[in-house]
Wavefront OBJ file of the C-alpha trace (Angstrom):
o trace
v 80.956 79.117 110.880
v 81.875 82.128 108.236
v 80.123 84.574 110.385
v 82.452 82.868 113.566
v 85.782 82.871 111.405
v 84.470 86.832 110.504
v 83.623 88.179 113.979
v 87.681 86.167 114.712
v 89.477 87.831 112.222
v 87.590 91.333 113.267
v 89.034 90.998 116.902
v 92.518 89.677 116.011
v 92.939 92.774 113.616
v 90.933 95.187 115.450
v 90.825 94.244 118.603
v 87.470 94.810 118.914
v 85.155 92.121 117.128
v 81.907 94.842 117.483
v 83.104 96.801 114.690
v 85.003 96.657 111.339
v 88.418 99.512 110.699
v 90.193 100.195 107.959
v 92.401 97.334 108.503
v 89.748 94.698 108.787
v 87.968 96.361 105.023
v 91.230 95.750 103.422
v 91.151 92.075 104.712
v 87.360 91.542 103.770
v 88.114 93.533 100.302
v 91.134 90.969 99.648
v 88.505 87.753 100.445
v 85.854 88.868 98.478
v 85.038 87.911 95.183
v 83.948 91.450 94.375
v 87.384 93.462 95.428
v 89.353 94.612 92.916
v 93.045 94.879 93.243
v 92.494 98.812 91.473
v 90.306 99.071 94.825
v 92.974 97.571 97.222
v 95.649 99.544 95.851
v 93.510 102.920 96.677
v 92.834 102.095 99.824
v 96.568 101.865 100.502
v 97.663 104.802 98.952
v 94.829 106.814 100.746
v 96.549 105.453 104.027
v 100.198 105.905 103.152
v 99.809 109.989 103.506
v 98.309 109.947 107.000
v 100.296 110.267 110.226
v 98.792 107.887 112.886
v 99.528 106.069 115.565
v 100.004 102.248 114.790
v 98.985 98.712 116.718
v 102.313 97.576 118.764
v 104.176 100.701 118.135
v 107.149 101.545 120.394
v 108.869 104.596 118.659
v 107.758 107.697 117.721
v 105.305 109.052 114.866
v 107.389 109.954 112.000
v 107.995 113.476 112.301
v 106.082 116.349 110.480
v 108.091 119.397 111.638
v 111.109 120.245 112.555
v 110.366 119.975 116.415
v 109.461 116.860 116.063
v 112.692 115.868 114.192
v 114.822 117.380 116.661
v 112.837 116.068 119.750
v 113.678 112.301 117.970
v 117.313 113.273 117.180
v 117.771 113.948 120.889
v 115.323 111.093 122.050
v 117.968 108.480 120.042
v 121.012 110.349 121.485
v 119.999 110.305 125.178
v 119.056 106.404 124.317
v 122.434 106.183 122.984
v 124.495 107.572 126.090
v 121.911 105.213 128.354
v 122.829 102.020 126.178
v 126.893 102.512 126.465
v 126.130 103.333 130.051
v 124.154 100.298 131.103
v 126.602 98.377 129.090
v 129.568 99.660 130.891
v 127.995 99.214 134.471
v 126.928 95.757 133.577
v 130.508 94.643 132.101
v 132.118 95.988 135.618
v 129.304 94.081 137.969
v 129.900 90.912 135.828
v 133.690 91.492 136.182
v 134.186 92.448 139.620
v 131.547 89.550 141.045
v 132.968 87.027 138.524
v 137.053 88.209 139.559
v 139.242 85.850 141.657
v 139.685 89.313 144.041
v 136.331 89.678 144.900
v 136.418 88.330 148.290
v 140.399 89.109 149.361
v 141.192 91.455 151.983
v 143.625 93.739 150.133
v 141.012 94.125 146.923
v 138.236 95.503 149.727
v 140.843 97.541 151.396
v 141.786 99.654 148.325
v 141.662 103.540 148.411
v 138.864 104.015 146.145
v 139.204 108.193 145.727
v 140.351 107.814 141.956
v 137.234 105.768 141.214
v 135.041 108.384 142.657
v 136.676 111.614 141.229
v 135.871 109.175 137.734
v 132.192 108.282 138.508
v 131.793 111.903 139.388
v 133.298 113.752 136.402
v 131.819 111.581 133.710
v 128.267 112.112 134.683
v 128.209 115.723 134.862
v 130.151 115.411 131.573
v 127.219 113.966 130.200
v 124.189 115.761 131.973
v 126.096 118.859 130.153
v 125.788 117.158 126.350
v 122.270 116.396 127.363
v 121.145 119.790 129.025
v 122.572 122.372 126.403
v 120.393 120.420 123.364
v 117.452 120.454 125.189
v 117.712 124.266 126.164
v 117.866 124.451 122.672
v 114.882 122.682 121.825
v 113.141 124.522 124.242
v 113.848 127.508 122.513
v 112.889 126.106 118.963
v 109.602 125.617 120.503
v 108.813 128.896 120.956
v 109.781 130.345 117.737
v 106.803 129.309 115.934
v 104.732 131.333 118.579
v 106.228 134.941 118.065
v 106.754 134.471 114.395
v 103.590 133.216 113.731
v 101.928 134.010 110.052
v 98.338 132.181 110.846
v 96.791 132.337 114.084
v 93.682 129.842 114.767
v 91.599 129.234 117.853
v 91.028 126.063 119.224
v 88.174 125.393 121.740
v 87.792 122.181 123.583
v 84.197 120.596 124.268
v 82.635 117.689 125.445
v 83.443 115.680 123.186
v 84.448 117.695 119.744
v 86.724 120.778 118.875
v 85.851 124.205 117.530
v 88.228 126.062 115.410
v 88.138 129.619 114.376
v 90.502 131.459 111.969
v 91.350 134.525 113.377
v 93.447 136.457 110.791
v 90.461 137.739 108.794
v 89.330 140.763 110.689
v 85.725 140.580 109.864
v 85.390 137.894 108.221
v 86.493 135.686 110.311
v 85.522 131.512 110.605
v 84.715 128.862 112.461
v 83.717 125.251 112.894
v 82.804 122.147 114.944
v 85.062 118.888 114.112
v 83.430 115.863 114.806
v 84.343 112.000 115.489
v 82.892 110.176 112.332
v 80.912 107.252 113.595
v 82.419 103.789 112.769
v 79.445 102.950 110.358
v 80.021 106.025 108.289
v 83.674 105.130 107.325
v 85.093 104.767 104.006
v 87.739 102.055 103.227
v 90.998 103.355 104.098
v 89.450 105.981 106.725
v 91.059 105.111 110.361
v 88.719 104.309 112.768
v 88.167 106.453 115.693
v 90.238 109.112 113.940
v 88.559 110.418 111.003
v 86.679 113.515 111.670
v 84.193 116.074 109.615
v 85.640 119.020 109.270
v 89.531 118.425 109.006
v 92.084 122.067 110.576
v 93.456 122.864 107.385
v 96.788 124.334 107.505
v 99.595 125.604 104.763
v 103.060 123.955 104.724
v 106.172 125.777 105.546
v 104.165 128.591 107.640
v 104.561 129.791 111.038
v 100.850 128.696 112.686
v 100.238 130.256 116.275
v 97.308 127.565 118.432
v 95.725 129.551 120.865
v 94.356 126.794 123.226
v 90.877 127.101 125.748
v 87.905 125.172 126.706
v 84.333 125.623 127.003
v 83.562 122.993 130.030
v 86.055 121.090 131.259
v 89.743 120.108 130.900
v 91.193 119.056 127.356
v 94.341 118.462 126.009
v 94.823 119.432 121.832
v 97.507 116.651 120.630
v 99.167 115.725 117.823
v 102.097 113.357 118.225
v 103.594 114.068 114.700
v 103.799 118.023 114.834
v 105.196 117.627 118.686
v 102.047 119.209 120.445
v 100.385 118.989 123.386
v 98.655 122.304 125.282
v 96.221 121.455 128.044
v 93.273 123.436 127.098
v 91.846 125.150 130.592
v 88.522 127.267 130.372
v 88.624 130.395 130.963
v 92.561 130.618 129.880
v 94.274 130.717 126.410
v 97.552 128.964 126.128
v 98.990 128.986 123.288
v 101.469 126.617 121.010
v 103.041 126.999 117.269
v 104.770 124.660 115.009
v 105.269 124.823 111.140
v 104.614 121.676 108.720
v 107.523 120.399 106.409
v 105.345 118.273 104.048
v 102.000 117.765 102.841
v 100.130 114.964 104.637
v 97.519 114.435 107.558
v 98.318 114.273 110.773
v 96.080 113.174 113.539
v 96.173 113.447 117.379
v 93.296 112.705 120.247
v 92.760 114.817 123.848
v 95.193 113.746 126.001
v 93.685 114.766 129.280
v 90.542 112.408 130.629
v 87.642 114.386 129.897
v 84.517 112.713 130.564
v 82.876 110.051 129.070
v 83.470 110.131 125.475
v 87.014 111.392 125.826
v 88.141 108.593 123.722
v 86.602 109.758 120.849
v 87.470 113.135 120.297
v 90.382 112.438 117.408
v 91.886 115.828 116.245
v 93.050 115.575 112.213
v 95.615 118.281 110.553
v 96.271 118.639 107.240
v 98.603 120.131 105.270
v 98.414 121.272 101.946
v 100.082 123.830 99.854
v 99.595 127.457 100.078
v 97.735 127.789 96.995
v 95.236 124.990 97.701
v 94.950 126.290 101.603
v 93.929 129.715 99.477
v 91.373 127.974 97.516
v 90.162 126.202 100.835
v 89.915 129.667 102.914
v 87.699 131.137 99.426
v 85.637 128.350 99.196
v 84.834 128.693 102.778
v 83.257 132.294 102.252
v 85.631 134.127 103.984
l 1 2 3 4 5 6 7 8 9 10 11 12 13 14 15 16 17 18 19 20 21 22 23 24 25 26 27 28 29 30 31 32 33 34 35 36 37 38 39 40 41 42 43 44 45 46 47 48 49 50 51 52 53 54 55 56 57 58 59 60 61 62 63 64 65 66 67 68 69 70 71 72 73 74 75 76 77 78 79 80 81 82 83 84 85 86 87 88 89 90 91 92 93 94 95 96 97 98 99 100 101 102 103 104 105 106 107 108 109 110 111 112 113 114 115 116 117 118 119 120 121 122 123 124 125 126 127 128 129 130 131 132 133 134 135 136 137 138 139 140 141 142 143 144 145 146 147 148 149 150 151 152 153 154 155 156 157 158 159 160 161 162 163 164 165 166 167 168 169 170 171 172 173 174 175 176 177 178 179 180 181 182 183 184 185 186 187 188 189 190 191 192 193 194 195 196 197 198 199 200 201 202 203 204 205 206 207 208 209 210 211 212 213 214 215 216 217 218 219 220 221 222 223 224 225 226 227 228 229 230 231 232 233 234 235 236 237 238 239 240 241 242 243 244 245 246 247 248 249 250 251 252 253 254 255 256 257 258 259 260 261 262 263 264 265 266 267 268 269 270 271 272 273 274 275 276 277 278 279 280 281 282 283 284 285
């Protein structure tokens, strides 16, 4: 009956009853005897920093640069224009079907050319205060490309990424990033997320993505940062973006890619220039 009321509590948390997450650890660390609440509050403060993608979420990530922030801030105002909107089409279907005029003769016979210089006007009106912020954005976007300081290469395989620093002349770096298996997890690690190697960026610096593949089609994605490049082989596209905060930030390829292309996570984080220093010497640059 425990093992039933286990395999349960595993699927209603989860979702999947074949194997535990970080979710379902902090549940079996808060009914066992042997958790400690020093252990429980670890695990949450080891999942507070990280930028993921939640069960039942309907908004966005919360936003780690300013891209991000800006595509939000014009995400909430287009939502705001398109609430008053279906509110004020709504109120004037309700009041014309619900009027005692609705079916007389001289209410359908009504020169209706001030009405339509109105329902004409006001939308261009307001496909101009959403066009000119997007241009902008558009052009934000691109700024972190030609003012890059760090430029890394990002190679998509079946199923893991390769990144290579290429600012080093010579000595020059790369790596494979791997899925860790489910088994291998920590508490507070999210499954189908956590990887080996982790891209280890600086905040507050310019980072140019050049973007291929080795086989197929990819797509490098991370929600937070606001990026998404399809990676094509035998091309390079390229991306930028700059990090406000410390943190880590994880994405997944966003472009079907075989049969493991759910688990080919793709984890960022940011640290501070002096500990991304440390990281680069350490790494025998």
């Amino acid at each position: 009956m425990k093992d039933f009321m286990k395999n349960v509590s595993c699927a209603f948390l989860t979702g999947d009853p074949l194997g535990p997450s970080p979710l379902f650890n902090i549940y079996v660390l808060m009914t066992s005897n042997k958790g400690s609440i020093g252990s429980l509050k670890w695990v949450f403060l080891k999942k507070m920093i990280k930028d993921a993608n939640e069960p039942w979420q309907l908004g966005f990530q919360d936003a780690g640069s300013p891209v991000m922030e800006e595509i939000i801030m014009l995400h909430d105002q287009i939502l705001f224009i398109l609430t008053i909107i279906i509110g004020v089409v709504l109120w004037l279907i309700i009041r014309i079907l619900l009027g005692s005029n609705y079916y007389s003769y001289y209410w359908n016979k009504l020169d209706g050319s001030f009405i339509e210089v109105i329902w004409t006007l006001i939308p261009a009106f307001i496909l101009i205060l959403i066009a000119f912020p997007s241009l902008k954005l558009l052009y934000i976007m691109d700024e972190g490309v030609f003012s890059a300081n760090i430029t890394i290469k990002v190679t998509g395989h079946q199923w893991y990424w390769s990144y290579s620093y290429e600012d080093y002349g010579e000595k020059n770096f790369e790596f494979d990033s791997y899925m860790v298996p489910t088994a291998d997890l920590e508490f507070g690690d999210l499954r189908l997320l956590e990887v080996d190697n982790r891209l280890i960026i600086p905040v507050d610096t310019n980072v140019r993505v050049l973007i291929t593949a080795a086989d197929v089609l990819h797509s490098w994605t991370v929600p937070s940062l606001a990026v998404k490049m399809d990676a094509v082989p035998g091309r390079i596209n390229e991306t930028g973006f700059l990090i406000k905060r410390p943190g880590i930030f994880y994405g997944q390829c966003s472009e079907i890619c075989g049969a493991n292309h759910s688990f080919m996570p793709i984890v960022v984080e940011a640290v501070s220039l002096s500990k991304y220093i440390d990281w680069i010497g350490r790494e025998d640059v």
